[in-house]
C-alpha positions in Angstrom: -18.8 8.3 75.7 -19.4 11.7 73.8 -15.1 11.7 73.2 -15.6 8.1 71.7 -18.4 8.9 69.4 -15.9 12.3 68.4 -13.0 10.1 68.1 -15.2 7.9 65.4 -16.7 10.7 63.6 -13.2 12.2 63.5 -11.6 8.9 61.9 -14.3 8.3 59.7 -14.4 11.9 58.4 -10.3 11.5 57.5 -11.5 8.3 55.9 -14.1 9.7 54.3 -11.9 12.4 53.0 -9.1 10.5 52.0 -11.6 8.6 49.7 -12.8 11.1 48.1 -9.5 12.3 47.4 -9.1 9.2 45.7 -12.2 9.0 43.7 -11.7 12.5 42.7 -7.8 11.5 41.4 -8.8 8.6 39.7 -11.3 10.2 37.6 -8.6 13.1 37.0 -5.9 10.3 35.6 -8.7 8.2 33.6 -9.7 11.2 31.7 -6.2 12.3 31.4 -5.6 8.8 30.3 -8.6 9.0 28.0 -7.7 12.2 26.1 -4.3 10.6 25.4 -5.4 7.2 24.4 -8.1 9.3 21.9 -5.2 11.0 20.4 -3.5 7.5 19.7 -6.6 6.3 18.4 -6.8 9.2 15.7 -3.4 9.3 14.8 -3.1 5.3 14.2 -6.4 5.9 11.9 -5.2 8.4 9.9 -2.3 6.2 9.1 -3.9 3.4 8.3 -6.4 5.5 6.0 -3.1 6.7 4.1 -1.7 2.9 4.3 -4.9 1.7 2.6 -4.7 4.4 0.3 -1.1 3.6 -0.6 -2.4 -0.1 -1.0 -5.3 0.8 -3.5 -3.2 3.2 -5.6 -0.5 0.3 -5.9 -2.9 -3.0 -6.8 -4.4 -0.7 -9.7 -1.2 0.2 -10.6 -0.5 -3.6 -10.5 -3.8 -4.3 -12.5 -2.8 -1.9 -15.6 0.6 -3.6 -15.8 -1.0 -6.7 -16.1 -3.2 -5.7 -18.7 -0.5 -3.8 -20.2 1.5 -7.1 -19.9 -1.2 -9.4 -21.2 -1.7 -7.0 -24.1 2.7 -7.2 -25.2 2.4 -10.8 -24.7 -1.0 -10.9 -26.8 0.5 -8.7 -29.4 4.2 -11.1 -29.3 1.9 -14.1 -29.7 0.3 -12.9 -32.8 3.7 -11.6 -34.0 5.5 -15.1 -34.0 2.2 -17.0 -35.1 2.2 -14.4 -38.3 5.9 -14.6 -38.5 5.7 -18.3 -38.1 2.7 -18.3 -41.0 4.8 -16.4 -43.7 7.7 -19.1 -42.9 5.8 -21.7 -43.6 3.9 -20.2 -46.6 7.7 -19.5 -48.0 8.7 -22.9 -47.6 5.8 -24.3 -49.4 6.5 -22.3 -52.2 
């Protein structure tokens, strides 16, 4: 009886071992995995800070050459209307 009980307690010690092994290993390769996926994470952000960035320096570059735009086409307007005025003021003369 005594070599049965020692032939449990032997298995379940190598059992016991061999999860604890395993715990110990997964918890190595999920903070392993962790510190890598953290370094991802920071690199992808800092792109997409630049990215955004990018994007705001080019829609108020957009936004002054509309205004600039509007302003030419405001300023051709007035141009043919006056030009368009003196023609018609010749003619009537």
């Amino acid at each position: 009886m005594a070599e049965k009980r020692r032939s449990l307690v032997g298995w379940l010690l190598v059992r016991l071992v061999i999860f604890a092994v395993g715990v110990g290993v997964g918890y190595y390769v999920r903070d392993r995995e962790m510190d890598r996926l953290q370094a991802a994470y920071e690199q992808t952000k800092g792109e997409l800070d630049r990215i955004k960035a990018s994007g705001e320096v080019m829609v108020e570059r957009g936004r002054r050459a509309g205004e600039e735009l509007k302003g030419g086409a405001k300023a051709a307007a007035d141009s043919t209307k006056g030009a368009l005025q003196e023609i018609q003021g010749g003619a009537r003369q």
